[in-house]
N, C-alpha and C positions, 0 to 999 in steps of 0.2 A: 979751193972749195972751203967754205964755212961750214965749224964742225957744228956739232946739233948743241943748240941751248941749254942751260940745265933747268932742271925746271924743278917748283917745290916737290911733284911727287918722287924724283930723285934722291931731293933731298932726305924725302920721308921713310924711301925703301933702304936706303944706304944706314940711316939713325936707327932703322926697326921703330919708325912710330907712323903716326896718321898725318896727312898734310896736316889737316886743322893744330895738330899739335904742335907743329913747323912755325903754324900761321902763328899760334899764341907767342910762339919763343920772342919769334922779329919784332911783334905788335903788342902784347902785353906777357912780357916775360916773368913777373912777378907771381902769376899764378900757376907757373909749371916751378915740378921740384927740380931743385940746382942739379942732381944728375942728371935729368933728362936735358933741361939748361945746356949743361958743359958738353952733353954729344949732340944736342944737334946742332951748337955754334962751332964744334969741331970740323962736324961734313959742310957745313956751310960755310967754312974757310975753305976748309981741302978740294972742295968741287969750283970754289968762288960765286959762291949762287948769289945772282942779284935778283931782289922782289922785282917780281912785274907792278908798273904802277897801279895799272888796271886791277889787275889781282885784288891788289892790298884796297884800293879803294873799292871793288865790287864788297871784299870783307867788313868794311869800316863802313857799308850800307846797313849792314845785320844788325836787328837787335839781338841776335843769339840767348833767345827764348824760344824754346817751342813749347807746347799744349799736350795735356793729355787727358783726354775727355772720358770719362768714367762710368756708370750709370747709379754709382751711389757708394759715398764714402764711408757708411757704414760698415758694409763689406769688406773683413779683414784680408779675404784673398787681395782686392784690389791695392791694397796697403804692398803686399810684395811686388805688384808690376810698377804703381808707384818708385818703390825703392830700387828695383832694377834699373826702371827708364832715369831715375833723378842720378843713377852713379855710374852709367854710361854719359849721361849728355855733361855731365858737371867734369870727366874728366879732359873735354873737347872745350873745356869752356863758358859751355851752355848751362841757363837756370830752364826751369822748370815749372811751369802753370798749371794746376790741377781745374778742370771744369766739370761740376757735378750735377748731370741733366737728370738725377731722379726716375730714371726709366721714361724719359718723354721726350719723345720726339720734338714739342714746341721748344724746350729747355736748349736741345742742343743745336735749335739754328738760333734763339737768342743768346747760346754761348758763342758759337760762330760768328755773331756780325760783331760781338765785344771784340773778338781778335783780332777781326779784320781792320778794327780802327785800333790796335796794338802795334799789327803789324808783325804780327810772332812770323819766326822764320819756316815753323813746321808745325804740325799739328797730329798726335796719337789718336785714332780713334778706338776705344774700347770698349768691344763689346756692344751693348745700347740698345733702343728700340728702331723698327725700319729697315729693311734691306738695306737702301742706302742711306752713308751719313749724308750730312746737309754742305757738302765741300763746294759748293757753288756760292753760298753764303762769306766763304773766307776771301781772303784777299789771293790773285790769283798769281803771286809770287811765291806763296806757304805750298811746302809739299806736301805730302801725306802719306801715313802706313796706316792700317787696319789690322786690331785682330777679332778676328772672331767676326767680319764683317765681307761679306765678297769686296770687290774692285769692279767697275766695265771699265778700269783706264789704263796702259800699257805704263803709265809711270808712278802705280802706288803700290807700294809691297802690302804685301799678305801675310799673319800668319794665326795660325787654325792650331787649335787640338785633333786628333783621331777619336773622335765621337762614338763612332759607329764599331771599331775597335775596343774601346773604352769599355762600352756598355754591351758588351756582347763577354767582358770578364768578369764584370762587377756580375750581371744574369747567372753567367756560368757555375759562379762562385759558387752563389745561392739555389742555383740546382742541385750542384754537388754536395751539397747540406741538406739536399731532400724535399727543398722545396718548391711548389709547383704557382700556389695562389698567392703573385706574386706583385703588390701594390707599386703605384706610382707616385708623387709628389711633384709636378713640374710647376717651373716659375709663372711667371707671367706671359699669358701668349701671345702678345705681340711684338715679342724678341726674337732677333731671330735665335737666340742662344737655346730658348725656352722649345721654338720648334724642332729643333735641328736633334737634342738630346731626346724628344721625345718620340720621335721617328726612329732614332738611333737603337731605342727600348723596345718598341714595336718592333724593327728589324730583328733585335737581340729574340725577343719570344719567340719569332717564326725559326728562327734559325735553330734552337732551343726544340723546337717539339711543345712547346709549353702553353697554357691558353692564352686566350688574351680576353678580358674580363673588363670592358668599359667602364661599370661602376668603381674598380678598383684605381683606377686612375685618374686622377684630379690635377687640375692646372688650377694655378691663384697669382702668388708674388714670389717676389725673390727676399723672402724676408724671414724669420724665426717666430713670427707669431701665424705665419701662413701655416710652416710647418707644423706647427703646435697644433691650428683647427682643424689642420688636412689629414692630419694623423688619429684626431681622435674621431672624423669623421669614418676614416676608413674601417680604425677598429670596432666601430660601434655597430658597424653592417651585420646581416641578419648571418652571412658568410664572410667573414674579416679575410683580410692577406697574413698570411703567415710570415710573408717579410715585406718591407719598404725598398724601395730606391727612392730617394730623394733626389736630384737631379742639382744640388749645390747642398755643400757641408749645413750652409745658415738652417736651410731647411731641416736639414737631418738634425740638428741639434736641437732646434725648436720641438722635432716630431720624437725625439725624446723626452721633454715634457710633457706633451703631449699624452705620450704612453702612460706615463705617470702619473697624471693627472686621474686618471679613469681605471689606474691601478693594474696596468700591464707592465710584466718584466724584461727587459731587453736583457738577454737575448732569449731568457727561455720561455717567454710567451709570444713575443714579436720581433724577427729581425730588422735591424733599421742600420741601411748601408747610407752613406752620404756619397760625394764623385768629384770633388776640385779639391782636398785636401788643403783643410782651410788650418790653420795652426792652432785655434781653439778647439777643432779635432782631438788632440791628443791630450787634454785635461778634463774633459767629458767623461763620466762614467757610465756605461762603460766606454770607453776610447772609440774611436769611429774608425769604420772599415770603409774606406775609403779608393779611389784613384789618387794614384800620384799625378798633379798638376805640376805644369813649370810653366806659375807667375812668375817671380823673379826674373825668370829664361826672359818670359814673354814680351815683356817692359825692354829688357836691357836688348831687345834682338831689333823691335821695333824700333829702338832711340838711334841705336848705331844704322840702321835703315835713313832712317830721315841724315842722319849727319851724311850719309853716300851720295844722298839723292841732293843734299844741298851742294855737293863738289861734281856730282855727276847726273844732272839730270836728265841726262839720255840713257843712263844705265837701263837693260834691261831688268824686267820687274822681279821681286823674287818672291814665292811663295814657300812657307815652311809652313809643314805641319808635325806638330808634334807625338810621340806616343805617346799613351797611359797604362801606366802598371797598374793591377790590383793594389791595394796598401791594407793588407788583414788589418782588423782591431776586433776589440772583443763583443763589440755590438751586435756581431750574425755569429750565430749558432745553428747546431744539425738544428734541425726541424724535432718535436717530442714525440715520442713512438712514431718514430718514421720506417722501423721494423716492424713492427707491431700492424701498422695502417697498411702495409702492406701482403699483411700474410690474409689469407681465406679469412671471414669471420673475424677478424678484428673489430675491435670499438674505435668507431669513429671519438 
């Protein structure tokens, strides 16, 4: 009886690393470091693993690049998925292509057919306008993960924030400060990003006991000058919100000027909460009270997804969703005479 083959992922479970990292050692050894080097030519004396030919030629098919498609590089949060996805796939071997569709849908199938004459091995999709990305456009060897984007396909990973969770502690917070008329700030509405959080708010109110007030809620962009007009808009109403949700940090930071602009003080005239914890956050005055995001997470979880699905493409699909903590800052305050508005005969 012929005993069983060894095969690279032997090799890889016995080393404690990734096949792909196996794959680098045999086929371009100079870009892994000498100890990782010296134990996997170690297991791969001690087991006698010989490359399948196949294998190593399906390898030496890859341009080992993949893509990760953005909606605007402006945006500091996108900068940490960036850096997540680029020090996962670089440690596999793989570079990194950023594609920046500007919130438009036309952008990301004319970034898609550049790829598809690339030939990139995988492609991130982030975020973006459209329920779905334009994956029919790429080359139909490139895999794919989404975040922030459904799938209808059994072989693209997922992965999601807790929205609905999110925004039901950021509301909370701001009740628990006393207050009730409470503003919106959403992106652009033909994201899904921009719909999903904004439903998320309305969930959060109902659940809340709290009104819900259509003039106080506005959609525009995902950008710091929206926030800035959307802000002064609000506050100028004949009945202003006593605090904001901005629905991304850029806004809340623009809707800080904003305040300013027109001579309102955060926190003790308007509270202004921001929700993805963007890192220009915490040098704002006052500092922004925020959700804890995990870009970084997001990038690096998505990248090692595509490197699975390039060794395993029948793997079952996996979705992750993430949680959101409150992140206090000193941007939301009680509410002012929120004693006082409560008792009999009070001064509004």
């Amino acid at each position: 009886m012929h005993s069983k083959k060894t095969t690279i992922h032997d090799v890889a479970r016995k080393a404690g690393v990734s096949a792909a990292t196996v794959s680098r050692v045999l086929n371009t050894p100079a870009i892994v470091r000498e100890e990782t080097r010296n134990r996997v030519l170690a297991v791969v004396q001690e087991l006698s693993y010989v490359p399948n030919p196949l294998a190593k030629a399906f390898t030496h098919d890859r341009s080992r690049l993949v893509a990760l498609i953005i909606p605007s590089v402006l945006n500091a949060n996108f900068a940490d998925i960036i850096r997540g996805a680029g020090y996962e796939l670089s440690t596999e071997g793989y570079g990194l292509i950023i594609g920046n569709s500007e919130e438009e849908l036309g952008q990301e199938v004319g970034i898609c057919r550049l790829l598809r004459d690339k030939a990139v091995d995988g492609v991130i999709f982030a975020f973006g306008t459209g329920d779905a990305p334009p994956v029919s456009e790429l080359n139909p060897r490139a895999v794919t993960a989404f975040i922030d984007r459904e799938a209808d396909s059994p072989y693209v990973d997922t992965f999601f924030v807790d929205d609905t969770t999110g925004m039901r502690r950021i509301c909370g917070h701001l009740a628990e400060l006393g207050h009730e008329r409470i503003g919106f700030l959403g992106g652009a509405p033909a994201t899904v990003t921009a719909r999903r959080r904004r439903a998320a708010f309305l969930d959060a109110l109902t659940g809340l006991g709290l009104p819900m007030i259509p003039g106080l809620h506005l959609d525009g962009e995902w950008t710091m000058a929206w926030g800035r007009e959307g802000c002064k808009r609000l506050l100028s109403r004949p009945e202003p919100p006593t605090a904001i949700i901005a629905c991304g940090d850029h806004l809340a930071i623009g809707a800080l000027r904003g305040a300013a602009d027109i001579g309102r003080r955060v926190p003790e005239d308007v509270s202004i909460a921001g929700y993805d914890n963007s890192p220009l956050g915490r040098y704002t005055t006052p500092t922004l009270t925020t959700l804890s995001f995990p870009n970084y997470e997001l990038g690096r979880r998505a990248a090692r997804a595509i490197i699975r699905r390039l060794y395993q493409p029948g793997a079952a699909p996996l979705r992750w969703t993430f949680p959101l903590e409150l992140v206090p800052g000193e941007s939301c305050g009680w509410l002012r005479n929120v004693v006082s508005r409560a008792a009999p005969g009070a001064r509004s």
